[in-house]
DRENVEXDREN-672505 format. One line per field, with one value per residue: residue in one letter; residue number from 1; x, y, z of N, C-alpha, C in turn. Coordinates in Angstrom, 2 decimals, decimal comma. Example, Ala and Ser with C-alpha at 12.3 -4.5 7.8 and 13.67 -1.06 7.14 Angstrom:
2
aa = (A  S)
i = (1  2)
n_x = (13,19  12,85)
n_y = (-5,69  -2,25)
n_z = (7,80  7,08)
ca_x = (12,30  13,67)
ca_y = (-4,50  -1,06)
ca_z = (7,80  7,14)
c_x = (13,20  12,90)
c_y = (-3,30  0,03)
c_z = (7,80  7,87)
***
This chain:
58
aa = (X  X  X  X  X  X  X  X  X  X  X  X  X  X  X  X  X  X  X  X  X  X  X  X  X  X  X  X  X  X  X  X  X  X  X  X  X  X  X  X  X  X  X  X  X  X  X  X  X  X  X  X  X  X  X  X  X  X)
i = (1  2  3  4  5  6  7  8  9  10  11  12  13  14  15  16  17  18  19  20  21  22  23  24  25  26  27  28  29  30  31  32  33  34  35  36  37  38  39  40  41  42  43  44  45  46  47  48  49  50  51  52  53  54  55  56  57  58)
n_x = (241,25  239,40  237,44  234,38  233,35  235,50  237,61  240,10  241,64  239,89  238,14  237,48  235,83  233,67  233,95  232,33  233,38  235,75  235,37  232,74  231,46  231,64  230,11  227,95  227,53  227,15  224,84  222,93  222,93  221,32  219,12  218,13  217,56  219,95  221,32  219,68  218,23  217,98  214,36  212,05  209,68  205,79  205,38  207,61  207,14  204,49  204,86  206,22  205,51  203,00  203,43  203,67  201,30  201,96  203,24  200,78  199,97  200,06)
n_y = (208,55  206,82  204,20  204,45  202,53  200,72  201,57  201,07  201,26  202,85  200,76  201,03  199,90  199,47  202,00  204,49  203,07  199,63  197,27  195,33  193,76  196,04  197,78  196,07  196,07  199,27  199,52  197,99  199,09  201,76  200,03  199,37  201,73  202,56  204,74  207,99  210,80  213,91  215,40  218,02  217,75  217,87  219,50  221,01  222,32  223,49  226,23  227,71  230,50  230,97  230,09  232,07  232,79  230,60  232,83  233,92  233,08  234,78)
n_z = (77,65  80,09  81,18  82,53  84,33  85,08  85,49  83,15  80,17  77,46  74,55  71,35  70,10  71,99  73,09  75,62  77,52  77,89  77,90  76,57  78,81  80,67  79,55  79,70  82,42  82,88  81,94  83,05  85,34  84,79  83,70  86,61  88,16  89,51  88,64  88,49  86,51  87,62  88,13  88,72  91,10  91,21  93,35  93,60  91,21  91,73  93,34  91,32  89,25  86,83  83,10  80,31  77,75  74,76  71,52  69,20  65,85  62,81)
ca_x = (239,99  238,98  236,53  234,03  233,26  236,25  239,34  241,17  241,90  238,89  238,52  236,93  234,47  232,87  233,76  233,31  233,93  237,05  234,57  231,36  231,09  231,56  229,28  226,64  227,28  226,07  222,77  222,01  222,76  220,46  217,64  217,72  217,44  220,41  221,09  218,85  218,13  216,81  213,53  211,28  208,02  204,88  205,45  208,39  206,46  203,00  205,31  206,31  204,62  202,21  203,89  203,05  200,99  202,87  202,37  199,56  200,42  199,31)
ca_y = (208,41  206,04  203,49  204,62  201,57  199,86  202,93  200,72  202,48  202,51  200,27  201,30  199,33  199,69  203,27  205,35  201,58  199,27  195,95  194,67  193,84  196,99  198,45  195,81  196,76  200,38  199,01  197,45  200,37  202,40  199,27  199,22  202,79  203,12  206,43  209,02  211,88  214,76  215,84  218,26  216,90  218,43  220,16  222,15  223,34  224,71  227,11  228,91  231,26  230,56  229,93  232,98  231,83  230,49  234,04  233,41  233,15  235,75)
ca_z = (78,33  80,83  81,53  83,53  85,58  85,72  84,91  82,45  78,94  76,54  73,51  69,84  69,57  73,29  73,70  76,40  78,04  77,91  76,94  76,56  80,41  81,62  79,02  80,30  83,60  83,14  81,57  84,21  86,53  84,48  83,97  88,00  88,47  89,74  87,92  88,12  86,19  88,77  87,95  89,06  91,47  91,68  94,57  93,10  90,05  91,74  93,65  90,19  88,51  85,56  82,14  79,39  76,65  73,34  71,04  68,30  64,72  62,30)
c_x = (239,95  238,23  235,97  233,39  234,12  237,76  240,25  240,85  240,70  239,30  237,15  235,83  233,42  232,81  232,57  234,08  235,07  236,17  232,88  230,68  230,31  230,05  227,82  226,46  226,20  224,66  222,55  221,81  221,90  218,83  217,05  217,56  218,42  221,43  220,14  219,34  217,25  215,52  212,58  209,58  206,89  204,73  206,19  207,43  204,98  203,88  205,89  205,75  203,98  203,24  203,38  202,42  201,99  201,75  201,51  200,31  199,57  199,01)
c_y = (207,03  205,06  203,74  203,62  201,03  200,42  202,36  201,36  201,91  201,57  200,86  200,74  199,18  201,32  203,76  203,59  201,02  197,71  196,05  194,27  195,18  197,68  197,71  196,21  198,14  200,25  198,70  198,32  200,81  201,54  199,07  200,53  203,53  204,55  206,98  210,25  212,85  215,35  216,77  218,09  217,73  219,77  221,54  223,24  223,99  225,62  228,18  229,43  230,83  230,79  231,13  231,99  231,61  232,27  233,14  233,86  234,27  235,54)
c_z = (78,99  81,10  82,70  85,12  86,20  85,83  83,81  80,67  78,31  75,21  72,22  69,70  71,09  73,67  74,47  77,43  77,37  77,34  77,02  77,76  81,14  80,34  79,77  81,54  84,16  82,44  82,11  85,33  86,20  84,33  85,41  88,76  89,19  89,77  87,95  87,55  87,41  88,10  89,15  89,75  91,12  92,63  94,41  92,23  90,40  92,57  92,36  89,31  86,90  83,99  81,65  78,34  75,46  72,11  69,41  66,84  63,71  61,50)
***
């Protein structure tokens, strides 16, 4: 396996990363938003149909 920021071989105690750099690196990608997760707006979800209710307990 790889290092995903920088390609050089992973190390044990940083895994999936190769050091402590690169690991800070992708924290900071992710504290600056530069990752996103996709989410669903508004806009998407009033175009689909109404949820069912959760069924009732007996």
């Amino acid at each position: 396996m790889s290092c995903p920021i920088c390609g050089k071989p992973t190390a044990d105690g940083y895994r999936p990363f190769c050091s402590r750099r690169c690991a800070d690196v992708d924290l900071g990608r992710w504290l600056t938003e530069n990752y996103r997760i996709p989410a669903e707006t508004e806009e998407e979800t009033e175009d689909l149909p109404p949820e069912d209710p959760p069924p009732k307990a007996h």
